[in-house]
N, C-alpha and C positions, 0 to 999 in steps of 0.2 A: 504494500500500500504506500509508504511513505518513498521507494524507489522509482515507481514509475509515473505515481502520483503527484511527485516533486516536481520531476522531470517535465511532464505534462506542462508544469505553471508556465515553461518559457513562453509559448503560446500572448501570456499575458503582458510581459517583457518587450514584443517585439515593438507594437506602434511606440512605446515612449523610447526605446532604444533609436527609432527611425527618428524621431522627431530631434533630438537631442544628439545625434550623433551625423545624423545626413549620409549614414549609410542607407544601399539599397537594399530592395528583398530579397535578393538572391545574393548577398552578402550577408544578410541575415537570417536565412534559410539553411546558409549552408555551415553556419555554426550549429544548428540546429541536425543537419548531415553528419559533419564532427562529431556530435555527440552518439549518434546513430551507429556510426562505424565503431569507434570506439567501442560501443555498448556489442557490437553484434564481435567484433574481432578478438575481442577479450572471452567474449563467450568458451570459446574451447578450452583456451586458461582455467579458467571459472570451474569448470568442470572438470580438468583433469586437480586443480587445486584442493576444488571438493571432494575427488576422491581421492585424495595421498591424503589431505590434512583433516579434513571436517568442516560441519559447519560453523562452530564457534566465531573460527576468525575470518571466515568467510564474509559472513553479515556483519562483524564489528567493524573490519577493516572499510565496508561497501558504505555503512553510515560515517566513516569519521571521513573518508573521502567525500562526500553530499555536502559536509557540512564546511569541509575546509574549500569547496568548490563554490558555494552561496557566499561563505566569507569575502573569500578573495573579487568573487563579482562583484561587490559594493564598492570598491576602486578602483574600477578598471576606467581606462581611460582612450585606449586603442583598440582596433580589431582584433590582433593575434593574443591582446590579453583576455578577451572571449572567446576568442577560438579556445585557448588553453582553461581557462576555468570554467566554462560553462559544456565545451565539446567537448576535452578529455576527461576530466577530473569527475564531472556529472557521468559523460559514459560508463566510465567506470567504475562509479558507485551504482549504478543503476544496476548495470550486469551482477553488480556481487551480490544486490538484493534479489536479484530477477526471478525468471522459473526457473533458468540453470539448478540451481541449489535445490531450489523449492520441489519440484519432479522429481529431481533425483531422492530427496525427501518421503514424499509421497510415495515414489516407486518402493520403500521400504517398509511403508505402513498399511496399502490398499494393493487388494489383486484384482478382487472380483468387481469391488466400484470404484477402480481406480481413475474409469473418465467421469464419474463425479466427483472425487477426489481432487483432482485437477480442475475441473469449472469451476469449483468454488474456492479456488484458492485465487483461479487467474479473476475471481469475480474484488478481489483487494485493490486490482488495477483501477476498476471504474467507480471503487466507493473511494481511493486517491484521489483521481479526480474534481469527484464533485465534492470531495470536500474541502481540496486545497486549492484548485484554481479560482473558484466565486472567493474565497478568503482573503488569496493576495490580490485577486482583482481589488476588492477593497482597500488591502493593506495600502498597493498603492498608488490607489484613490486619493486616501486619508493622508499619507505621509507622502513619498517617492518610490520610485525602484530602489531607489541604495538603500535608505534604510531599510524598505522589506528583507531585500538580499543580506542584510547583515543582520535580520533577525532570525531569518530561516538559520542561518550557519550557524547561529548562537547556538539556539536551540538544538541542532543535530550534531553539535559537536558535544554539548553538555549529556546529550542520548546515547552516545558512542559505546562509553563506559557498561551503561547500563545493560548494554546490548550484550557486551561481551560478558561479563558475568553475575547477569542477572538474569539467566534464561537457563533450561536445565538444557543443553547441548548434548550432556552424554548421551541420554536418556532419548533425546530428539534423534539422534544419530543412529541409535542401535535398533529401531525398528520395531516392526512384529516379528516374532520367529514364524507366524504361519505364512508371512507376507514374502520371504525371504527368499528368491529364485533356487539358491542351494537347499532350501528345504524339502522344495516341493520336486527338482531334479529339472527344471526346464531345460528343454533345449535352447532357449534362446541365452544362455548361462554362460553361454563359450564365445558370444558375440565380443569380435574386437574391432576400433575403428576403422581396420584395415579392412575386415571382412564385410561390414557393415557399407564402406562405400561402393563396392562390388554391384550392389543390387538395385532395382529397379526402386523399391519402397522409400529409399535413399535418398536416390535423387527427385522423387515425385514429390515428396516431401519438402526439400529446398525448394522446387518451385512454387506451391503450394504457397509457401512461407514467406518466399523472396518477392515475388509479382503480388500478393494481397499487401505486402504492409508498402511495396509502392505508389501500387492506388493509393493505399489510406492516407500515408503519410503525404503526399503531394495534396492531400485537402486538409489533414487533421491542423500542421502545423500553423495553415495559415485562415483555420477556420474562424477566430475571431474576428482577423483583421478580415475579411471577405465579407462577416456580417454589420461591421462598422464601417466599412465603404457602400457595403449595401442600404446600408440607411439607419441603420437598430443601434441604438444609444448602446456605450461599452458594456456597462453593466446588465444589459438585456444580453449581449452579445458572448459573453464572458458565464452567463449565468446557464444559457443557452449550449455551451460546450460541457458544462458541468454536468448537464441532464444527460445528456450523449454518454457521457460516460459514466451517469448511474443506472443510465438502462443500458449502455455494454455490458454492467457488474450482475444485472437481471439475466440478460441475457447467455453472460458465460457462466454463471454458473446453470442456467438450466441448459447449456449447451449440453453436459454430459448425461444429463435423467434424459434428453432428445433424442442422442444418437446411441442410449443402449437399449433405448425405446421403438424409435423409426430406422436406426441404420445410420451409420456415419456419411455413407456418399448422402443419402436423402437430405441430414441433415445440413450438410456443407453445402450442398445446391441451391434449399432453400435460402440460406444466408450469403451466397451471392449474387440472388436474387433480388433477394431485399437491397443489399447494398449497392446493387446497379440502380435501382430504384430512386433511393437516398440523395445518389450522386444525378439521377436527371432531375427532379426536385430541385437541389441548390441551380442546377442552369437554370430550372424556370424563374429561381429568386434572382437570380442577373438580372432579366425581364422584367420580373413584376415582386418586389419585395416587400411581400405581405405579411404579418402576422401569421396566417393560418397557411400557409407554404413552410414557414419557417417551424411551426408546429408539428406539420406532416415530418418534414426532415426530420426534425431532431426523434421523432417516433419508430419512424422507419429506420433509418441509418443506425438509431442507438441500439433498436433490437437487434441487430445482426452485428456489429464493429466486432467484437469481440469473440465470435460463435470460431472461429478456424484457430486460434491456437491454441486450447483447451485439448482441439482433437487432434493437433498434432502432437500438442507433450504428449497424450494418453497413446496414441498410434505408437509412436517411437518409443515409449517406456515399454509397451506390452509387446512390441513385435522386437525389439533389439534389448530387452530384460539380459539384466546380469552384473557383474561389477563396473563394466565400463559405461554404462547405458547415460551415465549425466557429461562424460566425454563423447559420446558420440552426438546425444541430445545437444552440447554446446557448439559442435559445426554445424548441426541443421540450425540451430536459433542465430548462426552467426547471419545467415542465408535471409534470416527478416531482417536485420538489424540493418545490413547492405540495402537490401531492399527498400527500405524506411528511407534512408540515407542517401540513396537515388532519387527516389521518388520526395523526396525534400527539395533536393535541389534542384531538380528538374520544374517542381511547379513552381518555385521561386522562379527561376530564370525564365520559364514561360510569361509568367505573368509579367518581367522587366522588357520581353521583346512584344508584347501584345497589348499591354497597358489591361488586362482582363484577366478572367478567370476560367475561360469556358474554353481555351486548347487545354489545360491542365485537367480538367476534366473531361475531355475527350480519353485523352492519355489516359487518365484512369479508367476509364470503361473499358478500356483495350484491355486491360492488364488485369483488371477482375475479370475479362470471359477466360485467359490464358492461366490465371488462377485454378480456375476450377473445372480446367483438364484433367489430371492427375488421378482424380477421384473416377475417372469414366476409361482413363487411355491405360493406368497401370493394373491390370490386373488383381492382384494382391493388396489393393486400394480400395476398387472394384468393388471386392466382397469379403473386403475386413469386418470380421466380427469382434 
């Protein structure tokens, strides 16, 4: 909650960063990229980390990183001292809190409901959100950017501590014994990264992961400022991305009671469904920026944002189960993070060559029907139970 849900606030960062800075979007987008890579490149670290050492200093090390990263953005004065505090420092706390650890977590306490297991953890993402970005939208409202940013960092650095030994880790660490792949004798036990890139589930999976969070993130990042050029006062606009991602948090976590209910391909269809939907909706509000448009969107778009990576941790923890499975997990999650990271920069720089919003949204409609191939072309996708 408080990693990706932090993360999220830059969102609210950007128009006072434009205004006071006279950088463009797509210099400001692409800090936002930075952070993305960062978060997705680190990923396989994260994960082979979590498996030699644990989670203890996993999530201490990810919070004191957050918070020294929010610190230091309260006096930045240059670009590349955003690029560095906000792109790397944030990425990389973001990944040490992320699902990397989290799944691999879970892989050790749930077999049979392990993709509800995983919805309702990734469902901590969208109550992040709405609960931190309408916050610091206010914070600042009320005060400025610098001092929000040097309040967050206060506060998550005085948390850091807390983290590290005020949580029972061991006990977190060691599982179920019935949950345990060696207990039960799986074949998927002997999975190694090497083996693991071999196959078709693999790579369906990176795209899967890499072309949805480009769609998403070429609208998510710059979905404030699209509804404050659209006409919608900040804090309607800001309050408005909060909902989105408290009905992402509805939404993912009932991703997994969905798809062990209807089927994973049914349920991943339906939700790229929806979110092609979502995404012609905000073209209509280019047009005609209405209250009840911007209602539909945020209903439609929020049920779905979140539905595809519930079920790919759950895909990847149940079909590549075993010791290495949050190492291999962290190349497939590296494969969003790129993808985010693309698709950031890209709708930035679209929107600098077009003055608009609707070729970045073109681009994303491409990229969500290429999305949700995988679940129909791979086989073993197919008809994953």
């Amino acid at each position: 909650m408080f990693g990706r849900g932090l993360g999220d606030t830059y969102a609210v960062f950007l128009l006072p960063l434009e205004r006071d800075f006279g950088w463009t979007r797509s210099q400001l987008t692409s800090v936002y990229s930075i952070y993305l890579l960062v978060n997705g490149c680190t990923a396989p670290l994260v994960g082979l980390i979590f498996d030699r050492l644990g989670p203890r200093w996993v999530y201490g090390t990810g919070m004191a990183s957050l918070g020294a990263a929010f610190f230091l953005a309260s006096g930045l004065t240059v670009l590349w001292q955003f690029y560095l505090f906000i792109g790397v420092l944030v990425g990389i706390g973001v990944s040490m809190n992320g699902m990397v650890p989290a799944s691999a977590l879970l892989g050790r306490w749930y077999r049979e409901r392990l993709s509800s297991a995983i919805g309702i953890a990734y469902s901590a993402f969208g109550v992040g959100t709405v609960l931190f970005v309408p916050l610091v939208q206010y914070l600042v409202g009320a005060f400025d950017w610098r001092a929000t940013y040097r309040f967050m960092g206060l506060a998550l650095l005085l948390a850091a501590p807390v983290v590290v030994i005020g949580l029972p880790w061991r006990r977190f660490a060691a599982g179920h014994p019935a949950s345990r792949p060696q207990a039960k004798g799986k074949q998927g036990a002997g999975w190694t990264l090497a083996t693991a890139v071999r196959t078709p589930v693999f790579w369906g999976l990176v795209q899967v992961f890499g072309c949805t969070a480009a769609a998403m993130f070429s609208i998510v990042v710059q979905l404030v400022a699209f509804l404050v050029d659209a006409g919608f006062p900040p804090l309607t606009a800001a309050t408005a991305f909060g909902i989105v991602g408290l009905l992402s948090a509805a939404s993912v976590m009932g991703s997994g009671f969905a798809s062990e209910r209807f089927g994973y391909r049914q349920t991943v269809t339906a939700s790229f469904a929806g979110t092609a939907a979502g995404m012609l909706t905000l073209l209509a509000i280019t047009a005609y920026p209405f209250t009840m448009l911007l209602a539909v969107f945020v209903a439609v778009f929020g049920l779905c944002m979140g539905v595809r990576g519930p079920i790919v941790s759950s895909v990847c923890a149940r079909y590549f189960a075993g010791p290495r499975v949050a190492t291999i997990y962290g190349l497939i999650y590296a494969s969003n993070a790129v993808g985010a990271a693309l698709g950031s920069f890209a709708g930035g720089l679209l929107h600098d060559l077009t003055g608009g919003y609707r070729a970045g949204l073109a681009m994303a409609l491409v990229l969500i029907a290429v999305a949700a191939m995988p679940f129909r072309t791979v086989p073993a996708l197919r008809n994953f139970r």
